[in-house]
C-alpha positions in Angstrom: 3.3 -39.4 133.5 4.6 -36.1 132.4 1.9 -34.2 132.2 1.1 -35.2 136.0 4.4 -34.3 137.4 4.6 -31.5 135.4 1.2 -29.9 136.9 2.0 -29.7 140.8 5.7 -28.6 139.9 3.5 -25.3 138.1 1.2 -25.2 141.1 3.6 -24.5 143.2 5.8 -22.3 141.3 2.5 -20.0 141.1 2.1 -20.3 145.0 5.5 -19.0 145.5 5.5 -16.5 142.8 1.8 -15.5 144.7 3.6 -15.7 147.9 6.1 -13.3 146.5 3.7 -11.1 145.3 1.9 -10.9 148.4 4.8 -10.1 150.3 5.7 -7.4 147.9 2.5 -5.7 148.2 2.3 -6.1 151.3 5.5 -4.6 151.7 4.4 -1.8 149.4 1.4 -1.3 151.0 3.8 -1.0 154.5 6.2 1.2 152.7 3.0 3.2 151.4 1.9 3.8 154.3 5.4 5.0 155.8 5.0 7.4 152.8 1.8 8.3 153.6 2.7 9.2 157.1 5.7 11.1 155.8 3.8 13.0 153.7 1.8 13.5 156.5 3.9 14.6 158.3 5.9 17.1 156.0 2.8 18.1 155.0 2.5 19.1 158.8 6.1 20.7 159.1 5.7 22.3 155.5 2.1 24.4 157.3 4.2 24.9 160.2 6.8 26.5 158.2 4.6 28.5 156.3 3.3 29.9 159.9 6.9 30.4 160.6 7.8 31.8 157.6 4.5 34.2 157.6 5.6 35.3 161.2 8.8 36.4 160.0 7.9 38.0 157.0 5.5 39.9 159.4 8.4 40.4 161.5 10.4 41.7 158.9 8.0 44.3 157.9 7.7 45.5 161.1 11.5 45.8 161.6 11.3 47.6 158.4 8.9 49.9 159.4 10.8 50.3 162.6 13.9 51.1 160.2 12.2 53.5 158.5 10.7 55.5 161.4 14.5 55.1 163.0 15.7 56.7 159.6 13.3 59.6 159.2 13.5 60.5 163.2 17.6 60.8 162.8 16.9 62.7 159.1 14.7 64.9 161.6 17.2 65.2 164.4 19.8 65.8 161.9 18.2 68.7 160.3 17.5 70.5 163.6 21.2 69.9 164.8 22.5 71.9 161.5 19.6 74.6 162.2 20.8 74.7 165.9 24.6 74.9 163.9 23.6 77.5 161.8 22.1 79.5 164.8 25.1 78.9 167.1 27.1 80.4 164.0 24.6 83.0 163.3 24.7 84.0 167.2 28.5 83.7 167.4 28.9 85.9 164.4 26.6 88.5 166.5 28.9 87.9 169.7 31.9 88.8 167.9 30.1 91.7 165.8 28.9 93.4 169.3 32.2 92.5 170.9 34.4 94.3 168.0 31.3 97.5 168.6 31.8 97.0 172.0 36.1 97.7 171.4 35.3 100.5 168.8 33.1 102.2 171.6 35.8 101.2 174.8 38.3 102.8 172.1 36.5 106.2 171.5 35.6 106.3 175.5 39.8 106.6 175.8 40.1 108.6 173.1 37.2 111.0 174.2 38.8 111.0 177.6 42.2 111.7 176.4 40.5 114.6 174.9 38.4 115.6 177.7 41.8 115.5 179.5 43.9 117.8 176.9 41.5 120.3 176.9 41.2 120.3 180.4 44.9 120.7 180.6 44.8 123.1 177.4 42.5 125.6 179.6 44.1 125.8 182.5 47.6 126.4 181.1 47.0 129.0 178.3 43.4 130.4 179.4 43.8 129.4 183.3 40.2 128.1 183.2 39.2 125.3 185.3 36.3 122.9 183.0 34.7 121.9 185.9 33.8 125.3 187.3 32.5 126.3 184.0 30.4 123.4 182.9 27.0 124.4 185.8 27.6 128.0 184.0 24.9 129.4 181.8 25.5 130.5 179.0 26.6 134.3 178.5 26.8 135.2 175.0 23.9 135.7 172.4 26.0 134.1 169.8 24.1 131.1 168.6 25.2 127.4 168.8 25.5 126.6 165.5 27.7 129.9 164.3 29.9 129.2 167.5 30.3 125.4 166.2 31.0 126.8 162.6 33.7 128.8 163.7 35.2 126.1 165.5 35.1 123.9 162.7 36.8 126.6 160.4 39.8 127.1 163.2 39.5 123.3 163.5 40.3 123.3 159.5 42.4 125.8 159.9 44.9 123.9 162.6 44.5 120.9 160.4 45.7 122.9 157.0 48.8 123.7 159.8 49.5 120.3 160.6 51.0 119.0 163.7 52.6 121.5 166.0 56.3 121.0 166.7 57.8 122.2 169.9 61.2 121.9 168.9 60.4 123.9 165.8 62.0 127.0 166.8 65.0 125.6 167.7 65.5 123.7 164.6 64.8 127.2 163.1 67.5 128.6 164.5 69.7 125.4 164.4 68.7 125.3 160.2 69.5 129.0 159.8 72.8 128.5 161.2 73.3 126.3 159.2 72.1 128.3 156.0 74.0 131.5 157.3 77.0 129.0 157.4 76.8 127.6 153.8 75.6 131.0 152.2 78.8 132.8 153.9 80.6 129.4 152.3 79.1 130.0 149.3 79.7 133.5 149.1 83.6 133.3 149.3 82.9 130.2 146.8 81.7 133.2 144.4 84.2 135.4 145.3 87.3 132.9 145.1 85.6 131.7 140.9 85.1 136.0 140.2 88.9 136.0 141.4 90.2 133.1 139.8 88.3 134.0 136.4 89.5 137.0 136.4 92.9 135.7 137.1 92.5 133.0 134.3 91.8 136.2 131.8 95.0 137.9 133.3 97.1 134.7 132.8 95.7 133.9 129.7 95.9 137.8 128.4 99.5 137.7 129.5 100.0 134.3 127.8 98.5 135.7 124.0 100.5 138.8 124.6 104.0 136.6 125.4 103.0 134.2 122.4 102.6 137.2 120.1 105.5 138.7 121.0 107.1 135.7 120.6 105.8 134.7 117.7 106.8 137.8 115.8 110.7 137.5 117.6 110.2 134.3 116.0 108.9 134.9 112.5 111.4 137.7 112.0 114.6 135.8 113.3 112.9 132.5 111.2 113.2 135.5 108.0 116.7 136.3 109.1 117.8 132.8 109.0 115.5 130.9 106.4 117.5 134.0 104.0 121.2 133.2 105.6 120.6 129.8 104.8 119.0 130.0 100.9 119.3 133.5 99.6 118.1 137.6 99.8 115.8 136.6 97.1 114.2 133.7 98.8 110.7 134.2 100.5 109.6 132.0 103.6 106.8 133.1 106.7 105.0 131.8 109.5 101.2 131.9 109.7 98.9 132.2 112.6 95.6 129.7 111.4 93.5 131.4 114.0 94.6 134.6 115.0 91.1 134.6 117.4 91.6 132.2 119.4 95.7 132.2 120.4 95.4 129.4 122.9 94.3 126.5 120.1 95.6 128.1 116.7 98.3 126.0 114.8 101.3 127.9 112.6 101.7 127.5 108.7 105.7 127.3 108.1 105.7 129.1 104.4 108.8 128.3 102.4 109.9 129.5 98.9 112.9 129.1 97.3 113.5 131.3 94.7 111.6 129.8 91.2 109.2 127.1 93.7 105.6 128.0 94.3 105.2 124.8 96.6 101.9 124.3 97.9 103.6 122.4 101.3 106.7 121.7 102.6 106.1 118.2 101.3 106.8 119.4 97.4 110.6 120.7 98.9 113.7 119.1 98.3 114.9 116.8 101.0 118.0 119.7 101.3 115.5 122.4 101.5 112.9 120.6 103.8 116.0 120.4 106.3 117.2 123.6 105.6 113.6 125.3 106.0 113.7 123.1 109.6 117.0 124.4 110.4 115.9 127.6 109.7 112.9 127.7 112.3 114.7 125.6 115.0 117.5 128.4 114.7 114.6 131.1 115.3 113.7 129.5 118.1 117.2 128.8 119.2 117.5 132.6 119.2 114.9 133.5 121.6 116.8 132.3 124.4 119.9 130.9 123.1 121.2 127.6 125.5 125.4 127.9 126.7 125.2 123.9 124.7 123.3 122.5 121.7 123.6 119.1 120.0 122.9 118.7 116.1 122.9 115.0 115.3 123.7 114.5 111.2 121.7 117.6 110.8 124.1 117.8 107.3 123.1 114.6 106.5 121.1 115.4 103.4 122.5 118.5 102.2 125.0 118.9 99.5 128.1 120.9 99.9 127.1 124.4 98.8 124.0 123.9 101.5 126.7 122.2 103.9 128.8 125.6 103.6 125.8 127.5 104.7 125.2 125.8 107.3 128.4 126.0 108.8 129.0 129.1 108.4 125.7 129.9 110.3 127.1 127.5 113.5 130.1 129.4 113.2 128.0 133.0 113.7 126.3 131.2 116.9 129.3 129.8 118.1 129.9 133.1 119.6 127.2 132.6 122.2 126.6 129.0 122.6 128.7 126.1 122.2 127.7 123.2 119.2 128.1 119.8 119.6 127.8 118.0 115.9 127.6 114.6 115.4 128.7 114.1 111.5 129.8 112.5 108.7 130.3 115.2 106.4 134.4 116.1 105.8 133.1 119.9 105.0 131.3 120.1 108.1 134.4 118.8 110.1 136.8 121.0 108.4 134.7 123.6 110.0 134.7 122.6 113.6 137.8 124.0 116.2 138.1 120.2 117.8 136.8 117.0 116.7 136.3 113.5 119.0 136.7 110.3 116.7 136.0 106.9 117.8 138.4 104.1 116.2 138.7 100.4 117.1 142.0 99.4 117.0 141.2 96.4 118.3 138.1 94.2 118.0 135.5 95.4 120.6 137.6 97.8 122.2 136.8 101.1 121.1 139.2 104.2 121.5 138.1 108.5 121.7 140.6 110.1 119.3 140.4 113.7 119.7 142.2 116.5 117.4 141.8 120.2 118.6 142.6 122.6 115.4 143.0 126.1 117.5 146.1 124.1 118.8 147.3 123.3 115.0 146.0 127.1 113.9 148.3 128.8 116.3 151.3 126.6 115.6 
């Protein structure tokens, strides 16, 4: 009972699986042959795009040659357009080298008429020769060409070694030797005014030495007469000319010696007899020209009494020509003087002139 059941059940489980089967390859055979047909038919585009794609490759190649032919034809053109440059250059280069020659020769054409026109003008002035008369005229002379155009090259040198001409020379000439008349006459009484004035210079200074000598030596002997009034008989003093040559620059050596002193310089004396040998020589001087007033300030200050006496009693031998005013300290000195002017204070910083005249007291 099983096994019968169990047998159609299998039976038709194969037909259906068969069924299926069919279907499927059926189906597969349909979808095969879809393939087939679409292989067919890419198979069909695919040679058709191989054609296409040939054709443009060919097409391509032939643009390319195209290219190439545009590329040399413009290398080509280009070449001849910078020949055709390089002529227009060249040819302008010409253009303005022939117009420049042409200039230079329009410039000589003027200058060779300017010329022609001078020595026209220069012929009929100075030689009254007019050039177009003479220029149909044969020759007259035998001179030959080339001497006659060697002598007019050396007069042609000859005007160039002169230079330019100047019209106006002549009077500048005269003008310029006006001129140097003027400053030689100026220089001239130049000459004559230094010759005068030197000569004056060696008269002044001629007069000068001989006033300074003679002065000198009124000086030197009253400086003897003094310096011995002041010190004594015995004592020896001098004054020295350095430079005897040359009077105008020399300096004076005062020479003092008291009796027993061999100083060297004045600086080895005493301060008394430094003051007196001073006294001495302003004294000497003094009695070149004596003044009608002179004014000794403490000139007693450093003596001592015996030199004080001295000096007093030399004021008092001047006295008779001139009048001394001595400012002093020294009692000996003002027992000396005819009137003395004192200043006192009385009072604080009122200050009084006290004055005592002893010719009044001598002749009472």
């Amino acid at each position: 009972m099983h096994s019968n059941c169990y047998l159609p059940a299998t039976f038709d489980n194969a037909a259906n699986q068969l069924n299926e089967l069919l279907q499927q390859v059926e189906g597969n055979r349909t979808q095969l042959e879809a393939t087939t047909t679409e292989i067919a038919e890419s198979q069909s585009r695919l040679t058709t795009l191989d054609e296409e794609l040939l054709t443009l490759i060919r097409q391509k190649d032939e643009e390319e040659r195209k290219l190439n032919e545009a590329d040399q034809a413009y290398y080509n053109w280009r070449n001849q357009l910078s020949e055709k440059e390089s002529e227009l250059r060249h040819k302008t280069k010409e253009k303005e080298q022939v117009e420049h020659l042409l200039n230079e020769i329009k410039d000589r054409l003027n200058e060779v008429k300017l010329q022609l026109a001078g020595m026209k003008e220069r012929l009929s002035v100075e030689f009254r020769i007019n050039l177009e008369d003479i220029l149909d005229e044969a020759r007259t002379g035998e001179t030959p060409v080339e001497e006659l155009q060697e002598k007019v090259d050396k007069m042609k040198r000859r005007l160039e070694n002169l230079g330019e001409v100047n019209p106006t020379a002549i009077e500048a000439f005269q003008e310029m030797k006006k001129r140097y008349d003027f400053i030689l006459e100026q220089k001239n009484d130049l000459v004559s005014a230094k010759e005068s004035l030197m000569q004056t210079i060696q008269e002044v200074e001629a007069t000068a030495n001989q006033k300074f000598l003679e002065t000198f030596h009124a000086v030197r002997e009253n400086f003897h007469k003094v310096f011995k009034t002041l010190f004594t008989e015995d004592d020896q003093c001098d004054l020295i000319l350095e430079n005897p040559e040359n009077l105008a620059e020399t300096g004076i050596d005062v020479i003092a010696k008291p009796k027993g002193k061999r100083p060297t310089s004045l600086t080895q004396l005493s301060g008394g007899e430094r003051t007196l040998t001073a006294t001495a020589l302003l004294f000497a001087i003094y009695l070149i020209k004596p003044a009608p007033f002179c004014i000794l300030d403490e000139v007693d200050a450093p003596l001592d009494d015996a030199n004080v006496g001295k000096f007093t009693n030399m004021i008092r031998n001047f006295s008779e020509n001139s009048q001394f005013i001595i400012v002093t300290h020294n009692k000996t000195t003002m027992s000396t003087v005819d009137v003395i002017y004192g200043v006192t204070m009385q009072e604080p910083g009122v200050s009084k002139l006290v004055s005592v005249d002893f010719r009044n007291l001598s002749q009472n």
